[in-house]
N, C-alpha and C positions, 0 to 999 in steps of 0.2 A: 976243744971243749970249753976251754978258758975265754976263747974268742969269743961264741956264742954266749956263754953269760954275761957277758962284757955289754955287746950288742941286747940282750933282752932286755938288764938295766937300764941300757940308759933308750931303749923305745917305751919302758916302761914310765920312766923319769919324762919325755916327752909326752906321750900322751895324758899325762896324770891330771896336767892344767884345764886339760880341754874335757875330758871327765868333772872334775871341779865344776868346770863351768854348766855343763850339764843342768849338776844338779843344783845350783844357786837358784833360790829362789827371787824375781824381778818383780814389774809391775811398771808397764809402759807408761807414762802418762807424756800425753799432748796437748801443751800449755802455750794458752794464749797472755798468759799473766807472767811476767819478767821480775819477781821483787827477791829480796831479799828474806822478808817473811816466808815465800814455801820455799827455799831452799832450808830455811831450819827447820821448817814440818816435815819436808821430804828425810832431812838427818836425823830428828826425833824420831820417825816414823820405822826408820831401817834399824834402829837402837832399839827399839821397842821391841821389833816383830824381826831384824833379821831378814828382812826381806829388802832389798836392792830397788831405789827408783832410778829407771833409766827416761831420763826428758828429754822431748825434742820440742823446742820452742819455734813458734811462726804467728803470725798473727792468725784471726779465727777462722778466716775463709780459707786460707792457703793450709791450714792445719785439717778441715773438712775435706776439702778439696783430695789433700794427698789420703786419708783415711777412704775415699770413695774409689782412689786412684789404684790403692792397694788389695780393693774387696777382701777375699775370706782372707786371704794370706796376709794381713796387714797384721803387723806386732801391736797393734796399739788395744790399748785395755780402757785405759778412761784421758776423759777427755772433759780440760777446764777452759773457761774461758769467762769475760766480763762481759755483760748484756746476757738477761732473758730470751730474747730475740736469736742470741747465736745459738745458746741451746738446745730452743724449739727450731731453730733452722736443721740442726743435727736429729731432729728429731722426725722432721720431715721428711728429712732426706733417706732415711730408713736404717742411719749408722747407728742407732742406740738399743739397749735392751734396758728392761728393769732389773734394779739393783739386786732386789732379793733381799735386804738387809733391813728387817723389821725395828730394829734399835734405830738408824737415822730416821725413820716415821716418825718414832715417837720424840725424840730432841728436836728437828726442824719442824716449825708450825708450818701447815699446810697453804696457809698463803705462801711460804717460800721453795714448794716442793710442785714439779709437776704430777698431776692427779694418779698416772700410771704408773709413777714409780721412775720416768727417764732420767730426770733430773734434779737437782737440789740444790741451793743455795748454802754456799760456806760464808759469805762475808756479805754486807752490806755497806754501800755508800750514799749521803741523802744529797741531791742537789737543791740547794740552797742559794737563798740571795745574803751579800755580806757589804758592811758599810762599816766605816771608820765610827768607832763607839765614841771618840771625842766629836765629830758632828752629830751624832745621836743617828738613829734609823730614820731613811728618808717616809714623810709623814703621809699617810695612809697607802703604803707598801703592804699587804698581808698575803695577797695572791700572786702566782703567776700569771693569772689574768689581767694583774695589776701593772706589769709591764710596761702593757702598750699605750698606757692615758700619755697623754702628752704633757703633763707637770713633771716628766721626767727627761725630759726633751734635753739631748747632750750629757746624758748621767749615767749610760748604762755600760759594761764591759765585760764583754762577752766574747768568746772562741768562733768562727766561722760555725755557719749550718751545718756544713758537711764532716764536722766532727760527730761521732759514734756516742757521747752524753747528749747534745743536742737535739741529733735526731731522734735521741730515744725519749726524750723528755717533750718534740713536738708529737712524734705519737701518742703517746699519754696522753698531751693534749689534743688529739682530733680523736682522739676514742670517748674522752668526756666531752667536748664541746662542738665535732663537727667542721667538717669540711672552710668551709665561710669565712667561720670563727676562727678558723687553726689562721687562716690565710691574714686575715682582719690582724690580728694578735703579733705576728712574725712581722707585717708592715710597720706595724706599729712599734714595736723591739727595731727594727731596720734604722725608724726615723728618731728615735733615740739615742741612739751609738753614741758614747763619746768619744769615739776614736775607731777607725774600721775592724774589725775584729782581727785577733792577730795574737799566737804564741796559745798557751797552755792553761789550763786554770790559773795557777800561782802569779803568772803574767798580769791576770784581771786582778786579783789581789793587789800587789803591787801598784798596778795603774790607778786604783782609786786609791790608795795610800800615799800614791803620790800626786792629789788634785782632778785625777783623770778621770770626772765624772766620781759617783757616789757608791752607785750599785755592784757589784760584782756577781755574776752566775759563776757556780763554781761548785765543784765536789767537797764533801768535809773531812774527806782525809788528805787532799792537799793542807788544806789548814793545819789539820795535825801536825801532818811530817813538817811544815814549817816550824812549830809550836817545839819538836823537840830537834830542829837542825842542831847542828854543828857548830853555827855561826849567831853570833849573839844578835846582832844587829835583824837576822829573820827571826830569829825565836819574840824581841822585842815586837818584831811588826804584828806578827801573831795574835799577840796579846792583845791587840788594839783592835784587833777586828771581831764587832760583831755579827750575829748571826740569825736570820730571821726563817723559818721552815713554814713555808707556804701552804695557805689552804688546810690550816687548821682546824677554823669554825664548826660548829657541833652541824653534820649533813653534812660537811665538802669531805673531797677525796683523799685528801690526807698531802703530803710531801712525794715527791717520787723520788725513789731510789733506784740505784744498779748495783744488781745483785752481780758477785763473780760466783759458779754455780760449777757442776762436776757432773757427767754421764758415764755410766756403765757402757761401753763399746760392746756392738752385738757380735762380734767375733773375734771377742778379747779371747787370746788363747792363756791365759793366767787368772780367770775366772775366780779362783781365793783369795789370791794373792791380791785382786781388784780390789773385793767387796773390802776384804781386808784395810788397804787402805781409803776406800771410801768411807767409812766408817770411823777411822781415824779423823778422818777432816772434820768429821764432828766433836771431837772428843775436848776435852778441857783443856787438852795443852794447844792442839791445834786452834783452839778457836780463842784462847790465849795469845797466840802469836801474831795471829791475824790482827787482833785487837794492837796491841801494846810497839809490834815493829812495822806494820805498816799502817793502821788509825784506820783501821776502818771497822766497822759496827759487827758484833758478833750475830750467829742467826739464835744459837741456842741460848735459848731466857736462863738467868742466872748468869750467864759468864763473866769474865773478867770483861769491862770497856774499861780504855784509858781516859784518866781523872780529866784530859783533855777535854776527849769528848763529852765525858759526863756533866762535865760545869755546860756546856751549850746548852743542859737541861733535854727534857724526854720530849718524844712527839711523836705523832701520828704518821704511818707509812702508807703511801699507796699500796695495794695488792701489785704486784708485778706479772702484768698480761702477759706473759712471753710470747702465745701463739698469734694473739692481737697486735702486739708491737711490731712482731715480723709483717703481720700483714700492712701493717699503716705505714713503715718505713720509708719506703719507695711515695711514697704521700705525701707523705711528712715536708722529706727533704724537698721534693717540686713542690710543695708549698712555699716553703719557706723562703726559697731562692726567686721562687717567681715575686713575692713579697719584696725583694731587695737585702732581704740576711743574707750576706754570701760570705 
């Protein structure tokens, strides 16, 4: 008899974990985004609500990919990722549902929200042209179309085509200017290079800091996280560089941006626990964090932006085509490269 309760204890004492686990409540997410900033959203978020994010990070196609690979049985609930373009590709692909969550409507303006609800925008980044403030801004630079005049011939520094801003920024442009133009435009960026494209945004920063030409294309949250490095010597360089947001003028398109953005998974088997924290990534801490530890622009009006970015002063944003960008992609880049941007 003694035995036997011996033995019930302790199958009781084993199975108790696996009960536990049961009942925890999760929330898959599949992230194409590697920072530091959502690992503190994801820890505010389970502090908050109690509820557990389990990540599996890959980049956006390989993270689709395995979500399509898995069909109904797949654990994943929501699904983040940088580019409009990979969104609306999840969106195509038939892996998304609508959120459901009338509160993210009303915080994210509807230029940063797909119309049915699949997707949304948590953070924003502008790409930008940048020049050493003690040379002043190279003189009549306003547009991206401005690129390609050849008074800029050996001045420019910039990432290969086949990088994922690039392309997304020559789509932009063949959706405003056309085939011809996108082509004309990329030759013209080619025979300007100061140096063949090569390394990362912050690289371009750099290279015109140090001589390499004037201009730099480049994201404005690398600028940030320079602005508040570690290291004195980058936080200096930082400071030195200004910042000019294209395509201003009252009638043009505005600056293009890359949004990183979030989808309801159509057979997210944690459906509350989702909304739950999609809904968070709007909220004022999350769009707090996004701001302040990785620099990049909040979507919800009011929020915190860091005084970094605020001193570059306000500006006008492209609308972000997600379904148009996907389609011009594949354009884009055979524009570009036929041009000589490689």
């Amino acid at each position: 008899m003694q035995r036997r309760v011996i033995l019930a204890a302790t199958a009781a004492g084993l199975f108790a974990p696996a009960v536990l686990r049961a009942q925890e409540r999760v929330v898959s997410l599949y992230s194409a985004r590697h920072y530091d900033a959502d690992k503190l959203v994801n820890e505010a978020f389970t502090r908050a609500t109690g509820i557990r994010v389990r990540v599996i990070e890959a980049n956006a196609d390989q993270l689709l990919e395995r979500i399509r690979a898995e069909g109904a049985n797949s654990p994943a609930d929501v699904f983040m990722t940088v580019d409009a373009s990979r969104l609306s590709r999840a969106v195509e692909l038939g892996l998304t549902q609508p959120h459901g969550v009338p509160v993210i409507d009303s915080r994210v303006p509807a230029s940063l929200r797909e119309p049915g609800g699949h997707w949304f925008s948590v953070s924003r980044r502008a790409r930008v042209l940048m020049y050493d403030k003690a040379k002043g801004p190279p003189a009549g630079l306003a547009r991206y179309e401005d690129l390609s005049n050849d008074r800029y011939k050996g001045q420019i520094a910039v990432r290969s085509s086949g990088n994922g801003y690039n392309v997304a920024l020559a789509a932009s442009f063949l959706a405003a200017n056309g085939a011809e133009a996108t082509e004309a435009w990329a030759r013209g960026i080619a025979a300007n290079l100061a140096r063949p494209p090569a390394g990362g945004d912050r690289d371009q920063i750099r290279a015109i800091m140090a001589g390499q030409g004037t201009i730099a294309i480049s994201n404005t949250y690398y600028l940030g996280l320079m602005s508040v490095s570690p290291q004195a010597d980058v936080r200096e360089m930082a400071e030195r560089v200004g910042v000019i947001f294209p395509n201003q003028a009252a009638g043009d398109r505005g600056t293009h941006v890359n949004i990183s953005g979030a989808a309801m998974i159509k057979t997210s088997p944690n459906t509350a626990e989702a909304r739950a924290f999609l809904e968070f990534l709007t909220g004022a801490e999350a769009q707090k964090t996004f701001g302040l530890v990785n620099m990049e622009y909040p979507v919800v009006p009011d929020s915190d932006v860091p005084p970094f970015l605020t001193a570059l002063g306000d500006f006008r944003q492209e609308a972000p085509d997600g379904p148009k960008m996907l389609a011009n992609a594949p354009e884009a880049l055979r524009l570009m490269q036929r041009a000589g941007w490689r």
